[in-house]
C-alpha positions as CSV (number, residue, x, y, z in Angstrom):
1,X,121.2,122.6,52.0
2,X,122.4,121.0,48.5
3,X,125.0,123.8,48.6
4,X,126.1,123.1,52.5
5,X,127.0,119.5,51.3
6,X,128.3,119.9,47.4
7,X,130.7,122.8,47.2
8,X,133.9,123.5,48.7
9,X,132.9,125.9,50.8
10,X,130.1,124.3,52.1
11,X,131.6,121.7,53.0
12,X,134.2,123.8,54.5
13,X,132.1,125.3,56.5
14,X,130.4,122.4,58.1
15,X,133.8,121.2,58.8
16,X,134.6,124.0,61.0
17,X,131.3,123.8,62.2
18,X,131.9,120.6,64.0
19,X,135.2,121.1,65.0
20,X,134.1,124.2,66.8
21,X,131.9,122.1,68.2
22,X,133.9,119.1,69.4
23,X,136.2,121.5,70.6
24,X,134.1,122.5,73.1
25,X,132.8,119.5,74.1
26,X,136.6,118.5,74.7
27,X,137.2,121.5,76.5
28,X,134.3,121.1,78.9
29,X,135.4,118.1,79.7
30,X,139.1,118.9,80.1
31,X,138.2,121.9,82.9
32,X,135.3,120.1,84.3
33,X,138.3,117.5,85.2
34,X,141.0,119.6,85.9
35,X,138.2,121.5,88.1
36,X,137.6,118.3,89.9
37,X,141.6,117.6,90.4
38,X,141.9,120.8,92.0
39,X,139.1,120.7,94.8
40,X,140.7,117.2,96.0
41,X,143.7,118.2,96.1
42,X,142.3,121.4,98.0
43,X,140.4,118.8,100.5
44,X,143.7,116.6,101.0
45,X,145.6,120.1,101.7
46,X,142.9,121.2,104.1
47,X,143.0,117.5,105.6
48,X,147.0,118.0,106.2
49,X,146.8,120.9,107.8
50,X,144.4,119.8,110.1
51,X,146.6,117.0,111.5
């Protein structure tokens, strides 16, 4: 663990460690909304063509 925190490489490491991470929190997040864009847009479509 003294390694993971001291050397270059650790450190390093851990840094891309959490960036993968954050990345796929913003990611989730990003097509969970774009996900949610798209089905009302789908439900105002389907709404239009009703009338």
């Amino acid at each position: 663990m003294m390694e993971l925190l001291t050397s270059d490489i650790g450190l390093l490491s851990l840094f891309t460690i959490g960036f993968v991470i954050v990345m796929g929190f913003y990611l989730t997040r990003f097509i969970s909304s774009n996900m949610d864009k798209d089905a009302a847009a789908a439900k105002r479509r389907e709404r239009e063509e009703r009338a």
